[in-house]
C-alpha positions as CSV (number, residue, x, y, z in Angstrom):
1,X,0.0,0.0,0.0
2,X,1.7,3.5,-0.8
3,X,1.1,6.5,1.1
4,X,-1.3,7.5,-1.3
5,X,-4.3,4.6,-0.2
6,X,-6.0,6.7,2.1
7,X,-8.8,3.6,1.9
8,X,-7.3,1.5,4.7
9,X,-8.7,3.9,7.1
10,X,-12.5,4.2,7.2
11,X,-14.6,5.7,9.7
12,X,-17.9,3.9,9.3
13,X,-19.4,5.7,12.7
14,X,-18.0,8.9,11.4
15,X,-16.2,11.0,13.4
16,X,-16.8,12.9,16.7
17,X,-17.0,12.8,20.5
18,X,-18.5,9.9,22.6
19,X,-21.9,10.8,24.7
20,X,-20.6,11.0,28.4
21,X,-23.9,9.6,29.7
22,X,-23.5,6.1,28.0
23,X,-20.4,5.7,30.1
24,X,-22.8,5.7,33.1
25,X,-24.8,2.8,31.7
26,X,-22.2,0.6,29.2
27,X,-18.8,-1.1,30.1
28,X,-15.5,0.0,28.2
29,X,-15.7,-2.8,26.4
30,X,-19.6,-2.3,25.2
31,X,-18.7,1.1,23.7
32,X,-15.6,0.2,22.3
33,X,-17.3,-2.7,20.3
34,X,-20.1,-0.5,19.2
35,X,-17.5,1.7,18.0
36,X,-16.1,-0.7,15.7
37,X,-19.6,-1.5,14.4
38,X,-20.0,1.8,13.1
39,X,-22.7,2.6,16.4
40,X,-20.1,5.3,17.6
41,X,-18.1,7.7,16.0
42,X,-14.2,7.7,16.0
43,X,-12.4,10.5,17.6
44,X,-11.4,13.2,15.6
45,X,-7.6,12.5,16.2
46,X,-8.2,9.6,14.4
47,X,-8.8,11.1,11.7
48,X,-5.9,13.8,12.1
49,X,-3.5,11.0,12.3
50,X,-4.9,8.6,9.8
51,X,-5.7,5.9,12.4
52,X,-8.5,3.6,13.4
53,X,-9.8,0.8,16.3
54,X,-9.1,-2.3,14.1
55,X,-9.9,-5.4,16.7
56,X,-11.6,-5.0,20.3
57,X,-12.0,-7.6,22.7
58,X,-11.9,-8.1,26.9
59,X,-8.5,-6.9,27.8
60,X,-6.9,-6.5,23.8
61,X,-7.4,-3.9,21.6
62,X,-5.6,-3.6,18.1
63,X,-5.6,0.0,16.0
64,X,-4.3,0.3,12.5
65,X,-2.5,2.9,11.5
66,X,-1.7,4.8,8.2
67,X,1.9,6.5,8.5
68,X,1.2,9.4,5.5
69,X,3.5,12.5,4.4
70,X,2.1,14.7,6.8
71,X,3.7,12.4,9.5
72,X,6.9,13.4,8.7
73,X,9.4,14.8,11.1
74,X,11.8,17.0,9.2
75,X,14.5,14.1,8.8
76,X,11.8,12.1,6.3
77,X,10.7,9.7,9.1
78,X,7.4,9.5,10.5
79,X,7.3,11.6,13.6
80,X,7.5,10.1,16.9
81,X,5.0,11.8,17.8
82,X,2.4,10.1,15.6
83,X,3.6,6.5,16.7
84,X,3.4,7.8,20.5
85,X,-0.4,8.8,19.7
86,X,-1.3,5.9,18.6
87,X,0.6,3.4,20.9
88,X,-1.8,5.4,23.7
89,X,-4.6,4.7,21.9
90,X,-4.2,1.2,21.8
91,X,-2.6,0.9,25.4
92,X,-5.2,3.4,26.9
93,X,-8.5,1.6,25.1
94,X,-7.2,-2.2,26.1
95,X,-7.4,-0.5,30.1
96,X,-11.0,0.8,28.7
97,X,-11.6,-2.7,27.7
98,X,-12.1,-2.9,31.5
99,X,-14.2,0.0,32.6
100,X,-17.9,-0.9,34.4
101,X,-20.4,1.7,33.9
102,X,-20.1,5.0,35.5
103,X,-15.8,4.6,35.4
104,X,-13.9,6.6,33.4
105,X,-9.9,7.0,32.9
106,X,-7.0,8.8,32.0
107,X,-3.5,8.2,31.3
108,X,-1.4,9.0,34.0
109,X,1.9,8.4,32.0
110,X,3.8,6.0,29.2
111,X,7.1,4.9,27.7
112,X,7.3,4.6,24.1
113,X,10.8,2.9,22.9
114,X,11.0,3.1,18.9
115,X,12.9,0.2,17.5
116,X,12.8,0.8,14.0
117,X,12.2,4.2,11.6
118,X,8.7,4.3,9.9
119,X,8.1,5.7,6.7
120,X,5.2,7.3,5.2
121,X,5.0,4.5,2.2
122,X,5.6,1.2,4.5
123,X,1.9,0.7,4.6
124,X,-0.9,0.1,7.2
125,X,0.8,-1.1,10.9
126,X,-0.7,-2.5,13.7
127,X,-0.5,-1.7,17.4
128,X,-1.4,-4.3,19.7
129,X,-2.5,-3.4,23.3
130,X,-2.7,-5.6,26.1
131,X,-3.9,-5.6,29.5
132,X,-1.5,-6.0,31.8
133,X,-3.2,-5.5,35.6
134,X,-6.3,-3.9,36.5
135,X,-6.8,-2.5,40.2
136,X,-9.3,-0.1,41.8
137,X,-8.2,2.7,40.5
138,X,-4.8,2.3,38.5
139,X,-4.3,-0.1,35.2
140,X,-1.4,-0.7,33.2
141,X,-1.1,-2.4,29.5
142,X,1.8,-3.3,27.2
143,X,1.8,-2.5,23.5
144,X,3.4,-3.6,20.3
145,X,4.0,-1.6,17.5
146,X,4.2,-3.7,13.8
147,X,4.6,-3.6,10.2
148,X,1.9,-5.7,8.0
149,X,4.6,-8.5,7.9
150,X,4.9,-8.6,11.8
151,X,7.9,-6.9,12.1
152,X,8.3,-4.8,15.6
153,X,8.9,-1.4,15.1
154,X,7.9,0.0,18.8
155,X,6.7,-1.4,22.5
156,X,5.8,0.6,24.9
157,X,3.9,0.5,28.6
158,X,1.0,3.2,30.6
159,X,-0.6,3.7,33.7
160,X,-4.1,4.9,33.9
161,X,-5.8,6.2,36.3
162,X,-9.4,5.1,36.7
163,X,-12.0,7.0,38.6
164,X,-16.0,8.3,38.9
165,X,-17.5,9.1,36.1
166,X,-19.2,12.2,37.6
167,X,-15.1,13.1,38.3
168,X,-14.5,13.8,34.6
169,X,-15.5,17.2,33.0
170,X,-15.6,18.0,29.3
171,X,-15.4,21.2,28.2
172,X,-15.9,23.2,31.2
């Protein structure tokens, strides 16, 4: 796929901000699923960034991800930047994976290591995120960064804090 195939990224929920209220009443893992039907829209960094919830399951989530010229740091590599963004999406939803109606979360910090360059014609990769323990109110997950032929080109590890929903407040 070159740079150019902007079609391995589709939004089929389109893309926009999650109602609040229906994380008083789903689980994580109810919205995230309904997200990859299409019931939900993506955020809009997803579309920024050329990236999408690929897989969703208890305790996994996979994005994919669409490294494009716009990515590009002024060296000609994708920016770390972009791979960081993505590796917290996929680390931060696999602790969502998790959440019972009325949680919410936030990432409380990450490490990214970058093992390999990325370039913006390499084609769709894939960032794994696993849950790694889930307490009362702190989680942490692993993530893998690959190319389409399974090649590792990033890992990283979070911390999320998890707390009331009524604690979280949008726009005010």
């Amino acid at each position: 796929m070159s740079c150019d195939d902007a079609s391995a990224i589709h939004f089929p929920g389109g893309v926009g901000l999650l109602p609040l209220a229906d994380f008083a009443t789903r689980s994580g893992l109810d919205i995230l699923q309904a997200m990859l039907r299409g019931d939900y829209p993506a955020p809009p960094i997803a579309k920024t960034l050329s990236f999408i919830l690929h897989e969703v399951e208890q305790d996994r989530v996979v994005f994919k991800g669409a490294p494009r010229p716009e990515h590009l740091n002024p060296f000609g590599g994708i920016h770390g930047g972009w791979i960081a963004t993505l590796m917290d999406s996929a680390l931060a939803c696999s602790i969502m994976t998790t959440l019972k109606p009325g949680e919410a979360y936030t990432t409380a910090e990450f490490k990214v290591n970058l093992v390999r360059p990325l370039s913006a014609d390499m084609g769709t990769v894939f960032c794994e995120g696993r849950l790694i323990h889930r307490g009362r109110t702190l989680a942490t997950a692993e993530a893998f960064l690959k190319d389409a032929n399974g090649k590792l080109l990033a890992h990283g590890t979070e911390t999320c804090a998890i707390f009331p929903l009524e604690s979280f407040v949008r726009g005010k």
